[in-house]
C-alpha positions as CSV (number, residue, x, y, z in Angstrom):
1,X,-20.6,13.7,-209.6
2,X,-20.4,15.3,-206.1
3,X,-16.9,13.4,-205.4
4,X,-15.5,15.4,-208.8
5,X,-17.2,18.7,-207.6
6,X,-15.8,18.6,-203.8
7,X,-12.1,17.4,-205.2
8,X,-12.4,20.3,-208.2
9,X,-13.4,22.9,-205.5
10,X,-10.4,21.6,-203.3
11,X,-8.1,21.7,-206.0
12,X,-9.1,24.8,-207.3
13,X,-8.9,26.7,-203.5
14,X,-5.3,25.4,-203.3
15,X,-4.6,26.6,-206.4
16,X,-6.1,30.3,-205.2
17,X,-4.5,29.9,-201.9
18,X,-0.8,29.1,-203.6
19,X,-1.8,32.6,-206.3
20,X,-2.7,34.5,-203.1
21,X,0.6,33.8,-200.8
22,X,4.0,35.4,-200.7
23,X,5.9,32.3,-202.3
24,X,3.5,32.1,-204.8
25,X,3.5,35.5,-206.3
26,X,7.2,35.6,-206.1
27,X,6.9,32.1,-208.2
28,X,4.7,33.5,-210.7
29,X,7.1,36.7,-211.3
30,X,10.2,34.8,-211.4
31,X,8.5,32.8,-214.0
32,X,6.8,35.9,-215.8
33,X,10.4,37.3,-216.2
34,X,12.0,34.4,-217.4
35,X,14.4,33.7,-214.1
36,X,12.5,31.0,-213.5
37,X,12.9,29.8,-216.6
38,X,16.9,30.2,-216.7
39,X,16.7,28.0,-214.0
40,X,14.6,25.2,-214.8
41,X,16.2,24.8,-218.3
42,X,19.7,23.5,-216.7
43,X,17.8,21.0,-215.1
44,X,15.5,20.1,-217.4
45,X,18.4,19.1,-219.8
46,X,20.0,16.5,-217.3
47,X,16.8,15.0,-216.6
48,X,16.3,14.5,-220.5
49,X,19.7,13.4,-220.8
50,X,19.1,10.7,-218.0
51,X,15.6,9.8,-219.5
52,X,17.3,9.2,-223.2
53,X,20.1,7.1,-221.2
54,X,17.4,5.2,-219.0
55,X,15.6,4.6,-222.2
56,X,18.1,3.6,-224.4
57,X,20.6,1.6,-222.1
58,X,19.4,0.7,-218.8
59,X,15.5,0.2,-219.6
60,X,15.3,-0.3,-215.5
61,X,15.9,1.9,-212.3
62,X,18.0,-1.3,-210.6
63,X,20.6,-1.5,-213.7
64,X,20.8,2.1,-213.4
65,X,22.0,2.1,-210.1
66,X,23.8,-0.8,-210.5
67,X,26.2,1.4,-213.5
68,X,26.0,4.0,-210.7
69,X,27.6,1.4,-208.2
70,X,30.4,0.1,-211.0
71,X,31.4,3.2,-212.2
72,X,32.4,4.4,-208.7
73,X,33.3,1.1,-207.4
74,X,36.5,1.7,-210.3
75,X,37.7,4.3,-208.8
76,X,40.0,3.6,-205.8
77,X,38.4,7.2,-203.6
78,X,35.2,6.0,-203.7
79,X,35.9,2.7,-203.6
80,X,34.0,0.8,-200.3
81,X,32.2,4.1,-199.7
82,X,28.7,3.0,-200.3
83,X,27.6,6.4,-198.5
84,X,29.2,8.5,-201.4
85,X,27.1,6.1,-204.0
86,X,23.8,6.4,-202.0
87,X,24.5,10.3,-202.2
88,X,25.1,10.4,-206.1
89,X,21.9,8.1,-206.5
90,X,20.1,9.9,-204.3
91,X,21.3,13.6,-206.1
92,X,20.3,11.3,-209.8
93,X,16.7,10.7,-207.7
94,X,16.5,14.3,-206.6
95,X,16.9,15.9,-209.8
96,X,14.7,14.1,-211.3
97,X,11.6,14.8,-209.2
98,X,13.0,18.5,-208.7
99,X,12.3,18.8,-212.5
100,X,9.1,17.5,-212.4
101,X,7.7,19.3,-209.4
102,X,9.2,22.5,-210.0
103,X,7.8,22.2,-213.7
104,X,4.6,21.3,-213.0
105,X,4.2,23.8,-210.4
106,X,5.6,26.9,-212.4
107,X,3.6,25.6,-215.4
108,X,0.2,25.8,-213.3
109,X,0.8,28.6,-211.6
110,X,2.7,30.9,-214.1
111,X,0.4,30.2,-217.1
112,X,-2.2,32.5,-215.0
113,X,-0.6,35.5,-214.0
114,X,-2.1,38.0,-211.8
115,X,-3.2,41.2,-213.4
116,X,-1.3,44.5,-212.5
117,X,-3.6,46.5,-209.8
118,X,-5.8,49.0,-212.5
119,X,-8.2,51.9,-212.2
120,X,-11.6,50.0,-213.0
121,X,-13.3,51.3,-216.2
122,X,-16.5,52.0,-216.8
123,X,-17.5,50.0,-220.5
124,X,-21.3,50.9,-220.9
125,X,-24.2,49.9,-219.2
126,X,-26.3,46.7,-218.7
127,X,-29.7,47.3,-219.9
128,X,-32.7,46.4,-218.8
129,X,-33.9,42.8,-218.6
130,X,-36.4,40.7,-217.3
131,X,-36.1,36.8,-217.0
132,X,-37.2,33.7,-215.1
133,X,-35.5,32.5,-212.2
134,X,-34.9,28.6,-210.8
135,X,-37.8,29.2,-208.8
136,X,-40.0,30.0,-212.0
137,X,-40.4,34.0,-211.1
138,X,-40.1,36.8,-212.7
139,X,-36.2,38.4,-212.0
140,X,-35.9,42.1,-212.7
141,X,-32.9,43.4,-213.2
142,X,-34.4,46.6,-211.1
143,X,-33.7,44.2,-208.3
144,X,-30.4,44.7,-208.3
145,X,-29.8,48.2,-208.2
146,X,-27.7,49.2,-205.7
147,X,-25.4,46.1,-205.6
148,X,-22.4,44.9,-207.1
149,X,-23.1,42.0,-209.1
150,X,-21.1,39.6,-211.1
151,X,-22.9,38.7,-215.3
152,X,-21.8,35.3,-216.9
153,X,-23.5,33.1,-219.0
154,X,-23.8,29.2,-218.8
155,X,-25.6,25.9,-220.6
156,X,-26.3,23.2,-217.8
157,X,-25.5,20.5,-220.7
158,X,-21.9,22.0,-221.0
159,X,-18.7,19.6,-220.5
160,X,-16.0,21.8,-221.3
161,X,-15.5,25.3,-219.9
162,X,-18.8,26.1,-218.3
163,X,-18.3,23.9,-215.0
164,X,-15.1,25.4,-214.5
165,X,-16.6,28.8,-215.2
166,X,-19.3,28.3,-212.9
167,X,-17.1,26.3,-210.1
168,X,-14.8,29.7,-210.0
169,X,-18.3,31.7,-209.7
170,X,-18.8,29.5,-207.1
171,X,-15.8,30.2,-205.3
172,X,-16.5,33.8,-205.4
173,X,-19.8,34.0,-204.7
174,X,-18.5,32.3,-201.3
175,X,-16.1,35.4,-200.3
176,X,-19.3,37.7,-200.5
177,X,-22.0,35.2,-199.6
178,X,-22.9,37.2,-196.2
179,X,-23.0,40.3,-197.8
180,X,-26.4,41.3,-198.8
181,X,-24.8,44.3,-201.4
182,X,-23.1,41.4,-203.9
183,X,-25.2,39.7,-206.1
184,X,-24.2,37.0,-208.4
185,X,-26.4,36.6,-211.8
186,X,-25.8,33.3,-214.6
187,X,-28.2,33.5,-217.5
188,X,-28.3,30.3,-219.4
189,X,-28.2,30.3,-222.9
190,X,-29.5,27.3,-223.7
191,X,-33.0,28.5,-222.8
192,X,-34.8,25.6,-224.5
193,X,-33.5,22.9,-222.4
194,X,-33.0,24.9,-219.2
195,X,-36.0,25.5,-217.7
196,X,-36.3,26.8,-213.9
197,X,-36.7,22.6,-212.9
198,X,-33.2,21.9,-215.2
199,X,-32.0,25.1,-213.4
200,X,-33.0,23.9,-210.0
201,X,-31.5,20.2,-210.2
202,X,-28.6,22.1,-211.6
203,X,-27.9,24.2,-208.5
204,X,-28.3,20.9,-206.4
205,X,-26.4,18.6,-207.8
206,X,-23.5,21.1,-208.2
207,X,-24.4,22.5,-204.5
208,X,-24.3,25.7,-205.3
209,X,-25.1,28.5,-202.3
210,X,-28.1,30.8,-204.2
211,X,-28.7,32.7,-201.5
212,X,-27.6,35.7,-204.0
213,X,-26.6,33.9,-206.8
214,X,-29.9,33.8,-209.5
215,X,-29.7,31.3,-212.3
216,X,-31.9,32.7,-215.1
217,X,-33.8,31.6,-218.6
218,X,-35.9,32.8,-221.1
219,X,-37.2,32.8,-224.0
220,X,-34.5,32.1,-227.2
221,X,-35.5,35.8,-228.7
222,X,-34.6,37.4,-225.0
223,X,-31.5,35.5,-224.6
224,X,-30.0,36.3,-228.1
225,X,-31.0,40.0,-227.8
226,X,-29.8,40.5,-224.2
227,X,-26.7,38.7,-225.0
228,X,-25.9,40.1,-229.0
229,X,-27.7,43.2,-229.5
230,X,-27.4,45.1,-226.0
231,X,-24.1,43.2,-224.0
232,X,-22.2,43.0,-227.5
233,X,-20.7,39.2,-226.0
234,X,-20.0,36.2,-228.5
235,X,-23.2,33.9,-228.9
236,X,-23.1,31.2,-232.1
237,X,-25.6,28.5,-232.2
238,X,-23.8,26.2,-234.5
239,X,-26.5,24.0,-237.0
240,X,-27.2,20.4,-235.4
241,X,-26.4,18.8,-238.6
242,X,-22.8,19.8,-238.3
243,X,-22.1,18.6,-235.1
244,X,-19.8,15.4,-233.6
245,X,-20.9,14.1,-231.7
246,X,-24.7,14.8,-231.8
247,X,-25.1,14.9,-228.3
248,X,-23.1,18.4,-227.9
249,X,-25.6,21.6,-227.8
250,X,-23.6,23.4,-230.4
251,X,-23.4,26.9,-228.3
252,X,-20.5,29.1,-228.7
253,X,-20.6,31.7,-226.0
254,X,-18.4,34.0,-224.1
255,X,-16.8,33.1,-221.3
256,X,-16.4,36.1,-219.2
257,X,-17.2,37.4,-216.0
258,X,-18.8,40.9,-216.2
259,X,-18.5,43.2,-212.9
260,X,-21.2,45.8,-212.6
261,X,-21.4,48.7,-210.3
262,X,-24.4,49.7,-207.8
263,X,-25.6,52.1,-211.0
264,X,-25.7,49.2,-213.5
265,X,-22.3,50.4,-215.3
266,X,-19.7,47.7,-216.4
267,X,-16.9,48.0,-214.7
268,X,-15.2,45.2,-216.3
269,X,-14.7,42.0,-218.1
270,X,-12.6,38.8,-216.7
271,X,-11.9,35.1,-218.7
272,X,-13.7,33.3,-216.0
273,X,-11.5,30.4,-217.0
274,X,-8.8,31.6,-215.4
275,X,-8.3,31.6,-211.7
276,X,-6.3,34.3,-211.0
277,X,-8.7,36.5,-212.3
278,X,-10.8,36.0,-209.3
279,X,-8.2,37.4,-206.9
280,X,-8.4,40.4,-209.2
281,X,-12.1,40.4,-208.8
282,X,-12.3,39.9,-205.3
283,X,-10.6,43.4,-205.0
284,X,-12.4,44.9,-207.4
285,X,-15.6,44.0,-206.1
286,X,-14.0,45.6,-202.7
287,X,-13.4,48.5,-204.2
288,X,-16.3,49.2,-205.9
289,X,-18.4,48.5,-202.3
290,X,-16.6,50.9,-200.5
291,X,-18.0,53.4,-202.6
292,X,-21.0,52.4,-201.9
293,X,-22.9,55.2,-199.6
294,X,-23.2,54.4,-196.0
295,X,-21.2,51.1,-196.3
């Protein structure tokens, strides 16, 4: 488990770090427009075409490059020049790991592209709640007037899209870590298994900084009203006689990331799945503290 979490948080900064630099941006809007795409698909052809042949005909990369060999070896220019034939296998080589790699690459990074700078909104505010914390106390949400603070919600018995939701809370909650004025807030809502002790172990094994980041529960009533009748977010608790495998909780929730203000407003709402949002985020939240008086 703490192999998998230190190689997803690796993977996942590199990925932030490539969606944060010059070449990357310029990657993702070549691919956005469709240049990128105009120049892949050239390529992509030949490398099918040679897959079909290497499928069908040669079966193996040594007969392949012996055809290579014969076919110029008949002609009398190219004849005894096994420099030219390295440099057509090579080019055959070349193409087909530029395909791949430059693929894969504009796949990963262009399926997430970064959101066009916006004036932040203000969507309502988050009413008042009070919950338990990992360390079994009381958490007001009067506590964190005065911050910015980053809403999501969580099951610890999730396999799907809460770790990555809550490895890229993670990440964030690391930019601000030293700064007392953000505050990061994850409300389970699978309050009948996660109690603070499930919460606790949870934050360990996972090694999670809380230092400003509260994991919360409750009762069921004050997680379905906090998260239905006052935030208005998804929350479906499918029947346990309908589920495949057994073993899944059967929670549908929403997957976002809500930004709130100093005053409690919303100023937002991010898929938390995706990790570009957080670059969005990271200004956001820099925005909103420097309006924050005497910062």
């Amino acid at each position: 488990m703490v192999g998998f979490n230190h190689l997803f948080q690796t993977c996942a900064f590199c990925k932030l770090a490539l969606l944060n630099s010059v070449g990357g941006r310029a990657l993702i809007k070549a691919f956005n427009s469709g240049i990128l795409f105009l120049l892949v698909v050239p390529f992509l052809l030949i490398g099918f075409l040679l897959f079909l042949l290497f499928y069908t005909r040669w079966r193996s990369l040594g007969q392949l490059k012996n055809e290579i060999e014969e076919l110029f070896a008949s002609n009398p220019y190219f004849r005894d020049k096994k420099s030219s034939v390295s440099m057509v296998w090579g080019i055959t080589v070349f193409l087909i790991v530029f395909v791949a790699v430059t693929s894969g690459i504009g796949i990963w990074l262009g399926a997430e592209p970064i959101s066009p700078p916006k004036k932040l909104s203000v969507d309502g505010k988050v009413p008042k709640f009070t919950l338990i914390d990992q360390d079994g106390k009381l958490f007001s949400s009067k506590s964190l007037i005065g911050k910015v603070w980053v809403l999501d919600f969580f099951l610890t018995r999730c396999t799907s899209e809460c770790p990555i939701d809550e490895h890229h809370m993670a990440l964030l909650e690391k930019k601000f870590a030293s700064n007392p004025r953000v505050s990061f807030v994850s409300i389970s809502v699978d309050p009948k298994f996660d109690t603070p002790s499930v919460l606790k172990k949870y934050i360990k094994q996972n090694h999670f900084q809380n230092k400003n980041w509260f994991f919360l529960t409750g009762t069921p009533d004050e997680i379905r009203t906090l998260v239905l009748k006052k935030l208005h977010l998804m929350l479906v608790y499918v029947p346990h006689e309908t589920l495949l495998p057994h073993k899944d909780p059967g929670i549908i929730h929403s997957m976002d990331f809500v930004l709130v203000d100093p005053e409690g407003r919303i100023r937002g709402y991010f898929n938390g799945s995706k990790l570009s949002n957080l670059l969005v985020m990271k200004k956001d939240i820099s925005e909103l503290l420097r309006n924050i008086p005497g910062n």
